[in-house]
C-alpha positions in Angstrom: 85.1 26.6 16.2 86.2 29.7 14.5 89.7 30.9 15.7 91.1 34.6 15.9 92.2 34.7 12.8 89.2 33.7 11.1 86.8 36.2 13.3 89.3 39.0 12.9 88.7 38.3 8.9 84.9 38.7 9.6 83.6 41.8 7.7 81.7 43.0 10.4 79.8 46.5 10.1 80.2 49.8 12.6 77.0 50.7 14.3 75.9 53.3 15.7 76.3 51.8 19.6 78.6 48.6 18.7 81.8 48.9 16.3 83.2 46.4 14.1 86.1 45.5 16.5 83.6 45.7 18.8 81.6 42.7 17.7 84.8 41.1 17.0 85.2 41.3 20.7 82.4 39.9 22.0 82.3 37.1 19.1 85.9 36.2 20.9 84.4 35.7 24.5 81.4 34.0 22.6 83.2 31.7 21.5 85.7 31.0 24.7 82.4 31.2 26.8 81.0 28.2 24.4 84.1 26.2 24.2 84.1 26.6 27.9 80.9 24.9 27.9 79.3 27.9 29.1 81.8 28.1 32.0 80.8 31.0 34.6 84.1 33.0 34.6 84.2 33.1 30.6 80.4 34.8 30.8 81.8 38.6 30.7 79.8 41.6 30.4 80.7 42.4 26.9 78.6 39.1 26.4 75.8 39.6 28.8 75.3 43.5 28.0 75.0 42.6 23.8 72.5 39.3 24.6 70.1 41.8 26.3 70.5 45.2 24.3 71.0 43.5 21.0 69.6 39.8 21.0 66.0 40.3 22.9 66.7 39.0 26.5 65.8 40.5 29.3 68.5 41.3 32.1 67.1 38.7 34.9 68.0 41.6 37.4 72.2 40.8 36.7 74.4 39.4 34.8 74.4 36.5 38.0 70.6 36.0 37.6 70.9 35.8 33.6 73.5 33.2 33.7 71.9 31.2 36.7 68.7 31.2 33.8 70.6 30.0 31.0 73.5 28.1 32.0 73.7 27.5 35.4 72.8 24.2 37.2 69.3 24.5 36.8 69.6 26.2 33.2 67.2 26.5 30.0 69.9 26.7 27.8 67.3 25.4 25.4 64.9 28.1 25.9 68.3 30.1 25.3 68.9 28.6 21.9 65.3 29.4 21.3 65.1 32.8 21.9 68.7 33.3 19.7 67.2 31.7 16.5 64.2 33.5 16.5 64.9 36.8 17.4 64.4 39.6 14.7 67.1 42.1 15.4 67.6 45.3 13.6 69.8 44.5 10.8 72.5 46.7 12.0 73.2 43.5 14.7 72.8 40.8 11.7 76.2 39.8 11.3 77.4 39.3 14.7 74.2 37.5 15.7 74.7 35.3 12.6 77.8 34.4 13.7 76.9 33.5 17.6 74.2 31.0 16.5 76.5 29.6 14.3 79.0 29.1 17.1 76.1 27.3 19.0 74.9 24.7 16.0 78.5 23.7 15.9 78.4 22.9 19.0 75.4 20.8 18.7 72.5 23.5 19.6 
């Protein structure tokens, strides 16, 4: 799993709505929320507001009702998985998002 050091060293791109040290942000809680193994209280809103304005989700009302989808007891983490690999974001996004399904195929997804 990548470690601070190693995301911090991530050339990531400024966009218009998300900065570089932005996305180095949210790739942080990524990964803590997926070495967690998608724990509740490491699902932040950083993470919930990028999955659904940048990765194609819809909002599931809140960021409760997403993660009750996805992860929770009763969650399609697979349909998850699905909808990260084949998204087509804009390009601005590429980097990040390249980076979060990588953080998931390491971890066996």
């Amino acid at each position: 799993m990548l470690s601070s050091k190693q995301i911090n060293a991530i050339p990531f791109t400024d966009t218009e709505y998300l900065s570089a040290d932005d996305k180095r942000k949210i790739l942080k809680q990524w990964v803590m929320f997926c070495a967690s193994g998608f724990s509740h209280d490491k699902f932040t809103d950083r993470l919930y507001e990028h999955l659904i304005l940048h990765c194609g989700f819809i909002a599931h009302y809140d960021i409760d009702g997403f993660y009750c989808e996805y992860f929770g007891a009763y969650g399609y983490i697979d349909c998850f998985v699905n909808q990260m690999n084949s998204y087509n974001c804009m390009s601005c996004y590429d980097d990040i998002n390249s980076q979060m399904k990588s953080v998931l195929s390491e971890i066996g997804f």
